[in-house]
C-alpha positions in Angstrom: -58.2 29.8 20.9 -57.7 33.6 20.1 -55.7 34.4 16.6 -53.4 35.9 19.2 -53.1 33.1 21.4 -52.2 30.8 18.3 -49.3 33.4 17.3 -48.0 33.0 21.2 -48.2 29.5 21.7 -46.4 28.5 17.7 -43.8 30.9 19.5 -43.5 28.7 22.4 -43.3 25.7 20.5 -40.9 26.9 18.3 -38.8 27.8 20.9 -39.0 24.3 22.8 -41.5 21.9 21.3 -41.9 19.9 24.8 -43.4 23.3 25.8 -46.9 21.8 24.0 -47.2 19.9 27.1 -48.4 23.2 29.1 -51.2 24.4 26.2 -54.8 23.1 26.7 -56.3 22.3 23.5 -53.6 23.2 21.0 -54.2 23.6 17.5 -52.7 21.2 14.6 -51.3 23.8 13.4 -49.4 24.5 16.9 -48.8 20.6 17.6 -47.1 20.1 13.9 -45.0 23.2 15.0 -44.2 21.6 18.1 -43.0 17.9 16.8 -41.0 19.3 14.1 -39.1 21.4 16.7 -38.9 18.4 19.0 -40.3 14.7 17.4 -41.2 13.7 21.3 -42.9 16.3 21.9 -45.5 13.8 20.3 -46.5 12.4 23.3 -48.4 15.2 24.4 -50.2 15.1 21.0 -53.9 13.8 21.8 -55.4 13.9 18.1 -52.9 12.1 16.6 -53.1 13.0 12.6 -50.9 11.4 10.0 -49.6 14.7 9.2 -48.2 15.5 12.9 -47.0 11.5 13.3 -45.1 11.7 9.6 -43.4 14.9 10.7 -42.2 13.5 13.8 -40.8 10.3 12.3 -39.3 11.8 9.4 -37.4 14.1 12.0 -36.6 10.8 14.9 -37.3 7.4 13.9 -37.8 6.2 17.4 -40.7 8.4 17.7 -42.7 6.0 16.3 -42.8 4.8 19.7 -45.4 7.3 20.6 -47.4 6.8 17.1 -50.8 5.1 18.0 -52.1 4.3 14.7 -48.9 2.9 13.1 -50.0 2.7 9.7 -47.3 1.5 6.8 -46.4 4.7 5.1 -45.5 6.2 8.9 -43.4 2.7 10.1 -41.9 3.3 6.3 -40.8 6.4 6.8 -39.9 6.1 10.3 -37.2 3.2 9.8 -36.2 5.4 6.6 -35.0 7.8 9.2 -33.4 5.1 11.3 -33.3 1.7 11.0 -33.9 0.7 14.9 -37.6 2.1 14.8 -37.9 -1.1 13.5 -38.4 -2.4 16.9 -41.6 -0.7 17.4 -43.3 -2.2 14.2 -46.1 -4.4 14.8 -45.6 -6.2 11.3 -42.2 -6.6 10.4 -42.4 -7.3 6.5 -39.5 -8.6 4.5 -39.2 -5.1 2.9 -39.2 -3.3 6.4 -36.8 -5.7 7.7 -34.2 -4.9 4.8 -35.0 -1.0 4.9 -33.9 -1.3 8.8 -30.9 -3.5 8.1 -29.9 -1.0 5.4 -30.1 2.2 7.4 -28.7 0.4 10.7 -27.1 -2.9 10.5 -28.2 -2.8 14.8 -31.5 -3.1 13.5 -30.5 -7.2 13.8 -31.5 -7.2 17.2 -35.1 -6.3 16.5 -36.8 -8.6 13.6 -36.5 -12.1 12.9 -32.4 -13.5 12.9 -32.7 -15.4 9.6 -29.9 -16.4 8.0 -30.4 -13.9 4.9 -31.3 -11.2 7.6 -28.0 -11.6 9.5 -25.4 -12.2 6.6 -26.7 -8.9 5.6 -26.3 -7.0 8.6 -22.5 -8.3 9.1 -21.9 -7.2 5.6 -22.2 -3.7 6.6 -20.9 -4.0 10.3 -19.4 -7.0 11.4 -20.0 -6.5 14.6 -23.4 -6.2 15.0 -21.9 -9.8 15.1 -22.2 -9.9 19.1 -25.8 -9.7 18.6 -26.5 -12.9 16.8 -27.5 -16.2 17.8 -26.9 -18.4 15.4 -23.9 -17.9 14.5 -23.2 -20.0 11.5 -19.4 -19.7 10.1 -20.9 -18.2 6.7 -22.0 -15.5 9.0 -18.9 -15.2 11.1 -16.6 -15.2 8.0 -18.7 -12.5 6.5 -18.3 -10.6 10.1 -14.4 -10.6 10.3 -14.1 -9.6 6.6 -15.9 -6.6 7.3 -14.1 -6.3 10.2 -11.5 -8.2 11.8 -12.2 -7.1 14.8 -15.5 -8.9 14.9 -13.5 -11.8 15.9 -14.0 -11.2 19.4 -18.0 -12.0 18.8 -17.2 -15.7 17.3 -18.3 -17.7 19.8 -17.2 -21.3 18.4 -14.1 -21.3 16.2 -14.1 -23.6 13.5 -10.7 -25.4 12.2 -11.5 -22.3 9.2 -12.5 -19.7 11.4 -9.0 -20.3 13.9 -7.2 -19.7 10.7 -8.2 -16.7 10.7 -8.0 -16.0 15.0 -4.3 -17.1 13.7 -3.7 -14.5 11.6 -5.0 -11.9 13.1 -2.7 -12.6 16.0 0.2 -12.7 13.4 -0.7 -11.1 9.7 3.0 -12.4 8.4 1.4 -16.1 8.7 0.1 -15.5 5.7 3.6 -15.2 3.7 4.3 -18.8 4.6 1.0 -20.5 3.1 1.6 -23.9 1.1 -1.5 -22.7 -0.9 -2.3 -19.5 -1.5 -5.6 -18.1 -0.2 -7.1 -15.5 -0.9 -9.3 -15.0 1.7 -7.2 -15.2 4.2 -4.8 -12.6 2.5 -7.7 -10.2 1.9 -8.2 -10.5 5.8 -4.3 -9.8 6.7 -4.1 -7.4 4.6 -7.6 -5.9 6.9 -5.8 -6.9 9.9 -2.4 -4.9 8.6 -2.4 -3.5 5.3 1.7 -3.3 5.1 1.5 -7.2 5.0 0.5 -6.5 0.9 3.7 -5.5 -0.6 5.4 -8.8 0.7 2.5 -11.1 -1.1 4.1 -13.2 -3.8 0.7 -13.5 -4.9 -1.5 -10.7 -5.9 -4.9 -10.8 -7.2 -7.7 -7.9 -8.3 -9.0 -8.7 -4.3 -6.2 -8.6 -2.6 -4.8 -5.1 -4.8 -8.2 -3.5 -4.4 -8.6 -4.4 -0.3 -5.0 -2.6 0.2 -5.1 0.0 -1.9 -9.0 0.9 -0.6 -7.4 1.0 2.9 -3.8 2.7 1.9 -4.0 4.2 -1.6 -0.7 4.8 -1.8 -0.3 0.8 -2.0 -0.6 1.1 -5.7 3.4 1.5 -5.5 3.6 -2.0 -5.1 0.7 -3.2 -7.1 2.4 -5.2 -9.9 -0.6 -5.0 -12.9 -2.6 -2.0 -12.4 -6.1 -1.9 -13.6 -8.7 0.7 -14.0 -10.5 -0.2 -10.8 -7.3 -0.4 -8.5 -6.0 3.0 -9.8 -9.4 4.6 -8.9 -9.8 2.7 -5.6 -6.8 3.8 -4.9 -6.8 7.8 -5.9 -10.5 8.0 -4.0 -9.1 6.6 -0.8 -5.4 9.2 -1.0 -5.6 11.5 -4.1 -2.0 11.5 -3.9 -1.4 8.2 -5.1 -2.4 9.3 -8.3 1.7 9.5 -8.4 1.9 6.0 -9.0 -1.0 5.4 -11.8 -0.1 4.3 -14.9 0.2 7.0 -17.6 -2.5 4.9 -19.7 -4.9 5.1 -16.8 -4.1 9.0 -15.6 -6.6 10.2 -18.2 -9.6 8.5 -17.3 -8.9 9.1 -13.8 -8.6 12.8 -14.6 
């Protein structure tokens, strides 16, 4: 291939990277061009180098689909991208697995569904919730605290976990406990944050989940502290009105 041709064909790739597939015998030069403009342009890629099959991972995960020698660094950096590439990973280690959870909680659907494995994804997006098997109520508690509305996802409702199906059908059930609870405040409070200014009970928790959703909560937040004023300012700078004069500085 002419120094010319080279110059026309990086053109062409540049332009559309899925134009590689009409150029015979392309350069690595003109096939690195061509994934970096578009990552699946990798399957017309016949000599496969690490250097072409990074680029194209580091630029679409799920192009590690079309990777034939999958090597660690390239799944590593593929699932740093996006978590789901995880699914085409031959060996799913421990520290893959937590990478893919990390970057996409969805990545649940594609490695092992052990308990540690799930908890964690629900942590971050309770409703990747729909996707899990075994649904133990640590796991399902875990979901609806991150989101409430993962309750549609429980599919067995224990006496604990119809508590909380209770409540979020009717937050102001929670103004009428016996016994306070916290975590079923914390989650009507999730469910409807105006429920927290009617709470005869108010702990650090229950302060910091309102005021994280509704800054301007910290009106009604009877003992301030440093890390309820700044949850507070960071979700609605305007509620810096209602700090504390011996906390305005540090907040400053």
């Amino acid at each position: 291939m002419s120094k010319d041709d080279i110059i026309y064909y990086l053109k062409k790739v540049q332009e559309n990277g899925m134009n590689l597939e009409k150029i015979d015998e392309p350069t690595e030069e003109i096939c690195l061009t061509a994934v970096k403009n578009n990552p699946f342009a990798l399957q017309f890629v016949k000599k496969q180098t690490d250097t072409i099959c990074e680029a194209a991972v580091k630029r679409r995960g799920a192009s590690l689909a079309l990777v034939k020698n999958r090597t660690p660094k390239i799944c590593r950096l593929a699932i740093e991208q996006d978590g789901i590439a995880i699914r085409y990973v031959p060996d799913k280690s421990e520290e893959l697995c937590h990478k893919a959870i990390s970057r996409s909680p969805m990545a649940i659907r594609y490695i092992p569904q052990t308990p540690e494995y799930c908890l964690e994804a629900v942590m971050q997006d309770g409703n990747v919730l729909e996707y899990i098997q075994d649904q133990t109520e640590e796991i399902c508690l875990a979901a609806i605290m991150q989101d409430p509305k993962a309750l549609r996802f429980v599919k067995n409702l224990t006496p604990r976990l119809q508590q909380f199906a209770e409540v979020a059908a009717n937050p102001i059930l929670v103004l009428d406990q016996e016994e306070f609870d916290e975590e079923l405040c914390i989650f009507a409070i999730k469910v409807n944050c105006g429920i927290f200014e009617w709470l005869d009970t108010q702990t650090e928790a229950t302060c910091l989940a309102a005021v994280s959703i509704r800054g301007r909560l910290l009106a009604y937040v009877r003992q301030q502290t440093l890390p309820i004023c700044m949850a507070a300012v960071a979700q609605d700078p305007s509620a810096i009105q209602f700090v504390k004069d011996y906390f305005r500085e540090e907040i400053a």
